[in-house]
N, C-alpha and C positions, 0 to 999 in steps of 0.2 A: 504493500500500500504506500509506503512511504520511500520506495528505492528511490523513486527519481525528484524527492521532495530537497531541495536546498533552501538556502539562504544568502542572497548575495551580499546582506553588510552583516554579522554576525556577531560585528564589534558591539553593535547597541545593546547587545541581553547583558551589557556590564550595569545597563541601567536599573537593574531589577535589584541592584544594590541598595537602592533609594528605598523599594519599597518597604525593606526590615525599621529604616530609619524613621519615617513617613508613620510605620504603627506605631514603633512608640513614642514620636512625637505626640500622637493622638490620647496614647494614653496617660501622657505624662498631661496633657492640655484640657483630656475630657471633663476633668470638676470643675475648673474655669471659664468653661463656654457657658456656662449658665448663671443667671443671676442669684444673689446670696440674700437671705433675710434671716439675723440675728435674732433672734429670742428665746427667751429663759426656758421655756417649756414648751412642748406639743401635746400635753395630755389632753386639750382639750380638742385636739383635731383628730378626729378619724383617718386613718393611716389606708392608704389605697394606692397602689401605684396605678401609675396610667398605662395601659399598653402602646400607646405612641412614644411613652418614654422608653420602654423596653424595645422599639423598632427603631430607634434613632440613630445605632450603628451602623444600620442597614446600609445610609447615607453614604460614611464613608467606604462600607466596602462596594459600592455601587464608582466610588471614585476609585478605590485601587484598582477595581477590574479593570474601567477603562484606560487608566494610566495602563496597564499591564500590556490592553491589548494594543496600545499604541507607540510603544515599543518595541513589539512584535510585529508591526507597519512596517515600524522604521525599519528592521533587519531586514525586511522583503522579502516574505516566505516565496517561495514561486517553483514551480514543478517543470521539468525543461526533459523536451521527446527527442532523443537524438538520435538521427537516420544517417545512415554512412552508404557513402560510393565508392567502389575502389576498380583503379584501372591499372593495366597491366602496358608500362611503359618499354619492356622487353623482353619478348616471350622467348622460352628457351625448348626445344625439342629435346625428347630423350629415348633413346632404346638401348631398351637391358636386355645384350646378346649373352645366353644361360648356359652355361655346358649342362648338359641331359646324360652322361653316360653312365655304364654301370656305376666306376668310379666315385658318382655322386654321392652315393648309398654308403660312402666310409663314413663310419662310427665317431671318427675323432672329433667333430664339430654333431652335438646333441641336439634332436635324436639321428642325425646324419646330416650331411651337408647340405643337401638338396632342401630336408626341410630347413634345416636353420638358415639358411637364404631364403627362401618364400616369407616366413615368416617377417627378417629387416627388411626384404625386400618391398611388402607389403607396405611398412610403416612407413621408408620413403615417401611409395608413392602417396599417403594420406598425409606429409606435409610438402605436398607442391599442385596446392590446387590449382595454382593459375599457369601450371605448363601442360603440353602435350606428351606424353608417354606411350611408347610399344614398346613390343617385348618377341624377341625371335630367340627358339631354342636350337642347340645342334649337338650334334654327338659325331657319327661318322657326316652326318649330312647337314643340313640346317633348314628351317623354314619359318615364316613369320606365322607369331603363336597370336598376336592381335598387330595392326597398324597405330600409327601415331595418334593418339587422339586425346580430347582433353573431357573426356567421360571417367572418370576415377573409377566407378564400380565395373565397368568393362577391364578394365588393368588389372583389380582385383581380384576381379574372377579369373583373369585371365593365368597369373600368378598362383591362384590357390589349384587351378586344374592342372597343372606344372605335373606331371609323375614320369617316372622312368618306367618305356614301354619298350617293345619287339617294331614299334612303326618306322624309327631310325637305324640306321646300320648302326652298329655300333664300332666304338673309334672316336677322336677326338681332333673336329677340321676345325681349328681355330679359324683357320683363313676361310672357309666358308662360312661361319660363324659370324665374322666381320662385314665380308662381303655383304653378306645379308643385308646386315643393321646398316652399312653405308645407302645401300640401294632404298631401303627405308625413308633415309633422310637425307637422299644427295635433290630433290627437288622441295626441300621445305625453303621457304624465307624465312624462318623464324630468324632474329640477330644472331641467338647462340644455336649450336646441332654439337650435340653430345651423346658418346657409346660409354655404356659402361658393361665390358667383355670379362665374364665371371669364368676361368677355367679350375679345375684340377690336376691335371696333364700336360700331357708334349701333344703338338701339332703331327698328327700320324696318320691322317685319313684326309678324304677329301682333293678337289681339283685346283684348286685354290690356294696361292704362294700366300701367307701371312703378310709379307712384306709388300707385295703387290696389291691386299686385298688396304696398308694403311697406309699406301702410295694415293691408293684412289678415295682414302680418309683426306687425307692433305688437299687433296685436288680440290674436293668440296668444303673444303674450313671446316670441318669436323673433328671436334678434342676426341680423343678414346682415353679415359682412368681405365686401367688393367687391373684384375683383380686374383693373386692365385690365391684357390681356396687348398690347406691343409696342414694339419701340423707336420713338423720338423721331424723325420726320423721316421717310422714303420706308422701304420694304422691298420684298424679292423676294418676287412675292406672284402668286399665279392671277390673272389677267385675260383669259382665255378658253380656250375646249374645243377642242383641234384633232382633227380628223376619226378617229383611231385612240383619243379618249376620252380622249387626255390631258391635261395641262393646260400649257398654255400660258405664262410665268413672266415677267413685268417686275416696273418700277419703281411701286411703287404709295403713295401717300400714307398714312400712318395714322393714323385718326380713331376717337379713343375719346372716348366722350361723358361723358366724366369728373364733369362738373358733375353729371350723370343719377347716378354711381355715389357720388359722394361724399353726395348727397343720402338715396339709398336707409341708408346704413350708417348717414347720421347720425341717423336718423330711428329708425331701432334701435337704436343702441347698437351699433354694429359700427363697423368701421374701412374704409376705401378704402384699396390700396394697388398700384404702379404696377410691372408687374413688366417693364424692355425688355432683359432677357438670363437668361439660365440661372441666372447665378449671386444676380441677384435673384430671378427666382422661387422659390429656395430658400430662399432669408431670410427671404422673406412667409409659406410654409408653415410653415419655423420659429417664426416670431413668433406664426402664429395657434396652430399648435401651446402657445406657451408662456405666451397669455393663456386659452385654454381646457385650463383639467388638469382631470381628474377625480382626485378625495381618493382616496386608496387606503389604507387599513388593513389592515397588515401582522402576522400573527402567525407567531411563530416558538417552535418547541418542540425544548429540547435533550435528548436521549436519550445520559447518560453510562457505558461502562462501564470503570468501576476496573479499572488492571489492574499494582498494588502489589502485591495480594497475592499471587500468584505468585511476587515476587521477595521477598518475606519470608518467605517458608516456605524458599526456595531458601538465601536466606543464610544461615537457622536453622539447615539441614542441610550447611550448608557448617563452620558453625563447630561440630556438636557432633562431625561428624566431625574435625574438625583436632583437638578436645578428646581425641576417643577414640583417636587415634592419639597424641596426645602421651603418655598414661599408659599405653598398651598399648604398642605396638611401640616405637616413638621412648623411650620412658621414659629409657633409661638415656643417652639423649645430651639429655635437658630438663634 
């Protein structure tokens, strides 16, 4: 009820200081207001008080209200509706090219790699509303899993139906992979086109030179951040299909072709960065998050309505009635 209720002078409620003063000046005054007649005895008058003299307080607290509420004027209570516009002074393009390989399914990154990316992958994309985002996956092959667009809940789903299938050869074509997401976004205008290239692996499959596929990045002004995903040293990793289709899980060495990724980023203007737990790969999406912003212009419009006047008409009639009681009724005890 009161969220949007202010006060634009706030200084004036130091006036309400007066009103502790103001009673007991009253009280210290009230045997005085009235007239005195000395004599030795009342036993001969009948003792009655008058009910106009028991209402004759009334007077002044009919004054402190109004004082009260016209200091409450003066602060200028007033309730203000504020509507905002926001524009987007430089849209950035983005696709997140995914490796999909067995590979992905290694344990080291919980509950596996593949999810523990969908999941920050996910979160990115729900802080960049005002860009466009796809998302192309590959393994031995590559193909776009959604196009550029700026639908958030299309990315999302697109991200969560991410699983590792039989529909890709399996193998791991970086340079098809790239290729892809260039072909993506070699006809956007956006000012900025950005790839963010997720692997686990070496470049082992596919038609497509890596070098070639971020020759044709440069061509179109398109940054690529590289990303390998795994830890240091061995991981729990598929190393074969047992007959009921499942897979199989040892100790398996992990080989990211780093020198392949650092080269791709350099060459663009993009960064490499090495993700071997959960909690790195948060920080890399943060980070690229925080060197790719889009400029956003913010406009905000306040809708004020005054709501003094009320209370100044109210005191008004506060005090012409206390006035009109003082010389009508009250008279002969003022």
């Amino acid at each position: 009820m009161f969220a949007n209720f202010t006060f634009e002078n706030p200084q004036f409620f130091w006036l309400f200081l007066l009103l502790p003063i103001a009673i007991a000046w009253y009280f210290w005054k009230r045997d005085k207001q009235s007239a005195e007649l000395r004599i030795s005895t009342i036993k001969g008058f009948k003792a009655k008080k008058s009910l106009l003299a028991q209402l004759k307080p009334v007077l002044f607290v009919l004054r402190l209200l109004a004082l009260a509420l016209i200091i409450t004027a003066m602060a200028r209570p007033r309730t203000v509706d504020v509507s905002s516009r926001t524009s987007s002074t430089q849209g950035i393009d983005i696709v997140m090219a995914i490796d999909v390989s067995a590979s992905m399914l290694a344990r080291d990154l919980q509950p596996n790699r593949l999810d523990a990316l969908k999941e920050v992958a996910q979160e990115f994309v729900k802080g960049r509303p005002s860009d466009r985002i796809g998302v192309v996956v590959y393994a031995g092959e590559s193909f776009t899993k959604t196009p550029i667009t700026s639908d958030e809940e299309i990315v999302l789903s697109a991200l969560q139906d991410i699983e590792y299938n039989n529909l890709l050869q399996n193998g791991t074509a970086i340079g098809s992979g790239l290729a892809t997401a260039v072909n993506r976004l070699k006809d956007s205008e956006a000012k900025s086109k950005v790839i963010i290239l997720l692997t686990d692996g070496v470049n082992n499959s596919g038609f497509i030179d890596p070098k070639i596929a971020s020759e044709l990045a440069v061509e179109f002004g398109i940054k690529v951040y590289t990303i390998g995903v795994g830890s240091n040293g061995n991981a729990l990793s598929p190393i074969n299909v047992l007959p009921n289709g499942r897979f199989q899980y040892g100790m398996s060495k992990v080989e990211i072709d780093e020198a392949l990724l650092r080269q791709i980023a350099d060459a663009t203007r993009g960064q490499y960065f090495r993700a071997t737990d959960n909690e790195k790969l948060e920080e890399i999406y943060a980070e690229i998050d925080s060197l790719e912003k889009t400029d956003i212009e913010e406009f905000r419009y306040y809708n004020y309505d005054e709501k003094f006047r009320p209370l100044v008409l109210l005191a008004g009639g506060l005090l012409l009635f206390e006035i009109l009681m003082r010389y009508t009724i009250f008279r002969s005890f003022v």
